[in-house]
N, C-alpha and C positions, 0 to 999 in steps of 0.2 A: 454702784457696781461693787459686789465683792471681790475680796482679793483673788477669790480662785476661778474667775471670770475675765484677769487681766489678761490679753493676750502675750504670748513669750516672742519677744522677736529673734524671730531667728538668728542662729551666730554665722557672723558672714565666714565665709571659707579664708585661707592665704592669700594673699595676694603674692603679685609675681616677684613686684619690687621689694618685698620683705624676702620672699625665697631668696632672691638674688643675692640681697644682702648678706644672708645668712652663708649662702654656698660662697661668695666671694671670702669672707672671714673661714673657713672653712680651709681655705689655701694656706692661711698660716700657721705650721702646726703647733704655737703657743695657746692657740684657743682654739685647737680643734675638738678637745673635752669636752667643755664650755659650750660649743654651736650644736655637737651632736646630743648633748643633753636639753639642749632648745628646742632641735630639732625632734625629738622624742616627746618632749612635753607638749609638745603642738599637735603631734599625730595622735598623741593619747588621746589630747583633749577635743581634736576636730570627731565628724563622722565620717560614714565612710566619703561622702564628695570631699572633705574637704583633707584627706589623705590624698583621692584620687589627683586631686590639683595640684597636692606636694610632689606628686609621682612625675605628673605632667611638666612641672615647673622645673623637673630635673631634680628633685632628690632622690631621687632611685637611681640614675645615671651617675650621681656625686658616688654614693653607695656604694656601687656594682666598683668603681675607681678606684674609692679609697681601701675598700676592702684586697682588693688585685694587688694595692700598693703597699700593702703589709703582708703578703704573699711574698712578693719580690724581696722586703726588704726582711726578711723571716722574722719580723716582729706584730708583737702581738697589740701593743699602744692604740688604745682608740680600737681595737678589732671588736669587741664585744658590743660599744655602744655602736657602732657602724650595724651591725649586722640587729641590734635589735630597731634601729630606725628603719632600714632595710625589711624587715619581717612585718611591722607599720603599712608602708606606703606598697605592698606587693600587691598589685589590684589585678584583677583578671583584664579591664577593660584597655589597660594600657602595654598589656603581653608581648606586642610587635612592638615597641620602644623597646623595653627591658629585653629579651629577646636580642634585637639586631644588636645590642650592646655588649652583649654576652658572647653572641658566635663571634666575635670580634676579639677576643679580650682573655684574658689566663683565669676568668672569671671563674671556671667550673675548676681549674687548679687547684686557686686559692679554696675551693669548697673542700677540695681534696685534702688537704694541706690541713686544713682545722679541724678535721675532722679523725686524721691520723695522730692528733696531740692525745696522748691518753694518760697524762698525769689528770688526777686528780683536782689539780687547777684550772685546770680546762674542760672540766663538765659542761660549764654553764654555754663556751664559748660551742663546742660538740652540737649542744642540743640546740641550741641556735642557729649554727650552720646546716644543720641536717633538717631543721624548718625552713631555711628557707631553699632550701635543695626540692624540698616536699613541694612546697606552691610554685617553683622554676618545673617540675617535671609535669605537674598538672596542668600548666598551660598548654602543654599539648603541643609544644615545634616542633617538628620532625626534624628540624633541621639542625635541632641541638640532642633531640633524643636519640637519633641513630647516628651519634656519635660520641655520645658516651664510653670512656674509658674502662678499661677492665680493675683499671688501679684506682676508680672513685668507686665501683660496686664493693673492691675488697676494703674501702672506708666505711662504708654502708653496712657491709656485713660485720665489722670490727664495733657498730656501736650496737649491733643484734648482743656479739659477743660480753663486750663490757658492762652491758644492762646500766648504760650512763644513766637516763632517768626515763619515767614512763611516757613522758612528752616524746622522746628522742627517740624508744622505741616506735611508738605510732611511727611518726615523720618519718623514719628506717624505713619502717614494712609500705607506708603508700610508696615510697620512691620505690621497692621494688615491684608492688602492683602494681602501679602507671606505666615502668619502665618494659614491663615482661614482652611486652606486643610490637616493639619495635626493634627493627634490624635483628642484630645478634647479640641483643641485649639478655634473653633470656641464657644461653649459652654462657654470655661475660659472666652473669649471676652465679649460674651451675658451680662454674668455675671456681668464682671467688669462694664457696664451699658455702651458699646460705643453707643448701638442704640442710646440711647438721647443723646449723644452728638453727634453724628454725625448728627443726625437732626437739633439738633441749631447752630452747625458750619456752615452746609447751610444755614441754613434761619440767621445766624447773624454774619458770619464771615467775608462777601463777597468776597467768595474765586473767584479765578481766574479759566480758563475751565479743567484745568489739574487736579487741587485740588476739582473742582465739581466730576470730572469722578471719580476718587480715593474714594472719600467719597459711590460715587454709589455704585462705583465695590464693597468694604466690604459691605453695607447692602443689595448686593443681597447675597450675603453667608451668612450671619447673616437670612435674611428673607426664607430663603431655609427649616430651620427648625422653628418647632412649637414656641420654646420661644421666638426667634428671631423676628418673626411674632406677635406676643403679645406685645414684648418691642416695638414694632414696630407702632403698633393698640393703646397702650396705652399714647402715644406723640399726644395728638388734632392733630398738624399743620405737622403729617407724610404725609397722602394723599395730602394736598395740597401741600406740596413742593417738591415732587416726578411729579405732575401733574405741574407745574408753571417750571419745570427744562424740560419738553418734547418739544421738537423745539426751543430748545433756548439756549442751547450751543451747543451738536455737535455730530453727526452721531452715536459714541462711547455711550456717555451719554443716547440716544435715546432708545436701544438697551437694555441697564441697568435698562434702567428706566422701561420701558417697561416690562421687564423681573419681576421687585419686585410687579407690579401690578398683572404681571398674579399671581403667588405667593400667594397673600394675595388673590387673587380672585378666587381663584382654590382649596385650602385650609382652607381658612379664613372667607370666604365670606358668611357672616350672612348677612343679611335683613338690619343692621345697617349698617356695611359695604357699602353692596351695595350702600344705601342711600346716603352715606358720597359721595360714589364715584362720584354719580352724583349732589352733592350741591356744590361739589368743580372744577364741571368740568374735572373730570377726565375719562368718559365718550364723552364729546365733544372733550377732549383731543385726544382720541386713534381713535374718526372718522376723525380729521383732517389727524392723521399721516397714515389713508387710503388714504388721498386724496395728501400725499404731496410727494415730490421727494425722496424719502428713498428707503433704500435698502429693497428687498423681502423680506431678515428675522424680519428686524422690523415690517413689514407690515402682514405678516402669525402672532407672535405674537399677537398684538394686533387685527387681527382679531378674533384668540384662545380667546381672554379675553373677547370680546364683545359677543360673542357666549354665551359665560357660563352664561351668566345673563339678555340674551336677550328680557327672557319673561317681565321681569320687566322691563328693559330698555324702548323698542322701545313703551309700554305705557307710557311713561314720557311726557310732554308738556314740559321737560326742554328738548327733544331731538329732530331734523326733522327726521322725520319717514322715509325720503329719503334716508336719508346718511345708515338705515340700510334693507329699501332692494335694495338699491341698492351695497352696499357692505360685506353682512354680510350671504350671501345666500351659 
């Protein structure tokens, strides 16, 4: 038999009575370094079952604790390794464990809390925290999500602001697309002022196509209602960099993009507006993407938007009178 015919046997998972061990030593904080860097080396090196065991066996529960308890005691000791074992064992299948420990607990606090450090020393602990804020929102509990505070969106929005690192802004932007759709969370966001920043992270952050779509997808929720619309109108360089982002990253973004125009030009759309729309070419925008290879629903959109404001339009010399009756009828 050759060597690459031997079978591998598989690596058995944790067991409990080792977890146990570990989280008992764990209590004392002389070698609480020491167990969480054990602990970390175990999750690296298991897969995802044998994370999922460590979650189950209670070190996600330890986690969620000790993290709370450097919250309370406003030290930072152990915060960084907690929280990257924490980001380890965060499994979807174990949601209601982590979860009922959470609505329980100053848990979402402490998120708050490390999140509002903004020296310099505390990037790493930031981007950390705001990961695992990311996979706490995507589990999906309403029971934690529509109760989110307005003082953890304005942490949320403060790491848009800071540009900690590019990890931190993803994790940023999913928390506030997961978060937009429940209670009064979109409102808390409005508030906490992401529209401007999400407008100057585009136009000054040069994110990558993933981190433009993201950015989109939260200010069409934001621009769906009235304030959002406003914070929205009230940013000079909103229309043009919603119109400069159309056919130029990607089919997804097109769609969004497209979507926050009709929006503002459906409900919004003063005489100013209108104007604006067409000095920044946002206007020539939406007859191109009649003419270009997109899919039908971007194409119906933006025809909806050119419609609504037609009369003034197709009098423009900034427009060819062509492109709308030939497509706009």
């Amino acid at each position: 038999m050759s060597a690459n015919s031997i079978p591998i046997t598989p690596k058995s998972p944790p067991t409990k009575a080792r977890i146990n061990k570990l989280l008992q030593e764990l209590c004392m904080e002389r070698s609480q370094l020491q167990v969480l860097k054990k602990l970390e080396g175990m999750a690296l090196s298991e897969g995802e079952n044998g994370r999922r065991c460590m979650a189950e066996f209670g070190v996600a529960k330890a986690m969620v604790s000790l993290i709370t308890k450097c919250f309370k005691r406003n030290s930072v000791y152990c915060l960084e390794e907690a929280l990257r074992v924490l980001n380890l064992v965060i499994i979807t299948r174990v949601s209601t464990m982590i979860m009922n420990e959470i609505e329980g607990s100053d848990f979402l606090d402490a998120i708050t809390w490390m999140l509002r450090c903004r020296s310099d020393a505390h990037k790493q602990t930031r981007t950390l925290g705001v990961s695992v804020l990311k996979s706490l929102v995507e589990l999906e509990s309403s029971n934690v999500l529509e109760r989110l505070k307005p003082d953890l969106f304005e942490a949320v929005v403060w790491i848009l602001r800071d540009r900690v690192s590019r990890e931190a802004l993803k994790s940023a932007l999913h928390v506030l697309l997961s978060s937009c759709s429940w209670g009064r969370n979109k409102f808390k966001i409005i508030e906490a002022g992401a529209v401007f920043e999400l407008i100057e992270l585009e136009l000054n952050g040069c994110p990558d196509k993933r981190t433009t779509e993201l950015i989109l997808g939260v200010l069409d929720h934001l621009c769906s209602c009235a304030d959002g619309r406003a914070k929205f109108l009230g940013h000079a360089a909103g229309i043009a960099m919603i119109t400069k982002r159309i056919l130029r990253v990607s089919t997804a973004a097109d769609i969004v993009a497209v979507k926050i125009l009709a929006s503002i030009c459906k409900f919004s759309g003063t005489g100013e507006v209108v104007q604006e729309m067409l000095r920044v070419g946002a206007v020539s925008k939406l007859c191109m993407v009649l003419q270009a290879d997109n899919e039908g629903g971007v194409k119906a959109k933006a025809r909806e938007v050119l419609r609504l404001h037609n009369n003034v339009w197709s009098n423009s010399p900034c427009i060819q009178i062509y492109l709308f009756t030939r497509y706009t009828r």
